[in-house]
C-alpha positions as CSV (number, residue, x, y, z in Angstrom):
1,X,104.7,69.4,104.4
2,X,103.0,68.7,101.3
3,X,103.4,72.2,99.8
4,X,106.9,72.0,100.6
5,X,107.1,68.3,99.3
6,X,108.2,67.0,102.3
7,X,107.3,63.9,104.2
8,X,105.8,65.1,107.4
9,X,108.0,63.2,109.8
10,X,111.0,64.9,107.8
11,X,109.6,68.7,109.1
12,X,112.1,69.7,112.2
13,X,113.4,73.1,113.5
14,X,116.7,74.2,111.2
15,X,115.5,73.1,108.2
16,X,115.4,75.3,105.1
17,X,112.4,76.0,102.7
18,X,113.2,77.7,99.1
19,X,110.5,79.0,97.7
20,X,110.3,77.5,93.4
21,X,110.7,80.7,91.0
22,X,107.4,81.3,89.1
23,X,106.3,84.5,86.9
24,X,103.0,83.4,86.8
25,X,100.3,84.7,89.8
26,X,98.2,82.2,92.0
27,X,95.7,84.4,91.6
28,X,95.9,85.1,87.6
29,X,92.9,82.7,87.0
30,X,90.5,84.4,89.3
31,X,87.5,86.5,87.9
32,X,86.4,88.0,91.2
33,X,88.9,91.1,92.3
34,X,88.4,91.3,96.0
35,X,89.3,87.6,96.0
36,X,92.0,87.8,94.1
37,X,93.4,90.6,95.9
38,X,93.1,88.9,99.4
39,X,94.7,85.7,97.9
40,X,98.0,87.9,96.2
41,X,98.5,89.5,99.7
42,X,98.5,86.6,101.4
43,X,100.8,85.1,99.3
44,X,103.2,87.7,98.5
45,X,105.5,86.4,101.3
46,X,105.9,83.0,99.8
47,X,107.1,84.3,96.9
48,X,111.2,84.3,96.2
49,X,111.8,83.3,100.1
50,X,113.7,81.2,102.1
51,X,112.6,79.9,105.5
52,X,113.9,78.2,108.2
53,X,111.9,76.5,110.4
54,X,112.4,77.6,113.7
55,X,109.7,75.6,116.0
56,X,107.4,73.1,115.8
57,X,104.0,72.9,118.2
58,X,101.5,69.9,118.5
59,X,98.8,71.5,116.8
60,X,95.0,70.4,116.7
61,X,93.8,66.7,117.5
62,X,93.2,66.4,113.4
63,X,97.3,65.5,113.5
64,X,97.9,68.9,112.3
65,X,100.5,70.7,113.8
66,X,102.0,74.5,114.2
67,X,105.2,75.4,112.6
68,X,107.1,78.7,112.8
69,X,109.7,79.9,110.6
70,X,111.8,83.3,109.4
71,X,111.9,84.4,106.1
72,X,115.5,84.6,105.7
73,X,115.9,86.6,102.5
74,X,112.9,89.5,102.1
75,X,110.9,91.6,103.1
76,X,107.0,91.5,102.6
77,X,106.2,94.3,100.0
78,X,102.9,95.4,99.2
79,X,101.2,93.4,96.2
80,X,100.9,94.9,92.8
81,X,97.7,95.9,92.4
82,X,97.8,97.1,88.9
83,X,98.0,93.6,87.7
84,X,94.3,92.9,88.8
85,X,91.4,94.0,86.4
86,X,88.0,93.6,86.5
87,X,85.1,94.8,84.6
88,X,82.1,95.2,86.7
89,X,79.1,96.8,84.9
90,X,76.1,98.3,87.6
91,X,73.9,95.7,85.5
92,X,75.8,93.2,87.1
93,X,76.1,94.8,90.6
94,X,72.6,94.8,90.6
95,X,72.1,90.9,90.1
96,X,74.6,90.8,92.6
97,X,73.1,92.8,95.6
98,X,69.2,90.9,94.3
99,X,71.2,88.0,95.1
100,X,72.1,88.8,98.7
101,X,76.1,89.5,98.1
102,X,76.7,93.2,100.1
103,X,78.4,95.1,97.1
């Protein structure tokens, strides 16, 4: 409810989500590639939507709960790729696999 701005009492089955329009990427400020590749494809279906909720489920004992919904308006499309640069010199894999991270 808070992403949508909604009280969380106020989230019930029928209601309608419209996504905000937004050029900019949720993933534009993020050196690391593989990250900010996993973070545009997971996102890339929240992008110019429209939802309606179609169930809600008691969720966890943290109060959180599980809500379904349909995009109404899209399909998911692969992300744009070409958007995402990185410059990654074998110096730096280096101090990267001496560090532990599998490259």
């Amino acid at each position: 409810s808070d992403l949508a701005g909604v009280r969380a009492d106020r989230v019930r089955p029928g209601m309608l989500l419209v996504t905000k329009r937004s050029s900019e990427s949720s993933a534009s400020s993020i050196d690391n590639l593989a990250i900010r590749a996993f973070i545009e494809a997971k996102a890339a279906h929240f992008r110019r939507a429209v939802y309606i909720l179609t169930e809600i489920t008691p969720g966890a004992s943290d109060g959180s709960d599980i809500v379904l919904g349909v995009n109404l308006c899209r399909t998911l499309e692969t992300p744009n790729m070409e958007g995402l640069h990185c410059d990654v010199t074998g110096e730096l894999l280096q101090q990267l696999q001496r560090e532990g991270v599998d490259v």
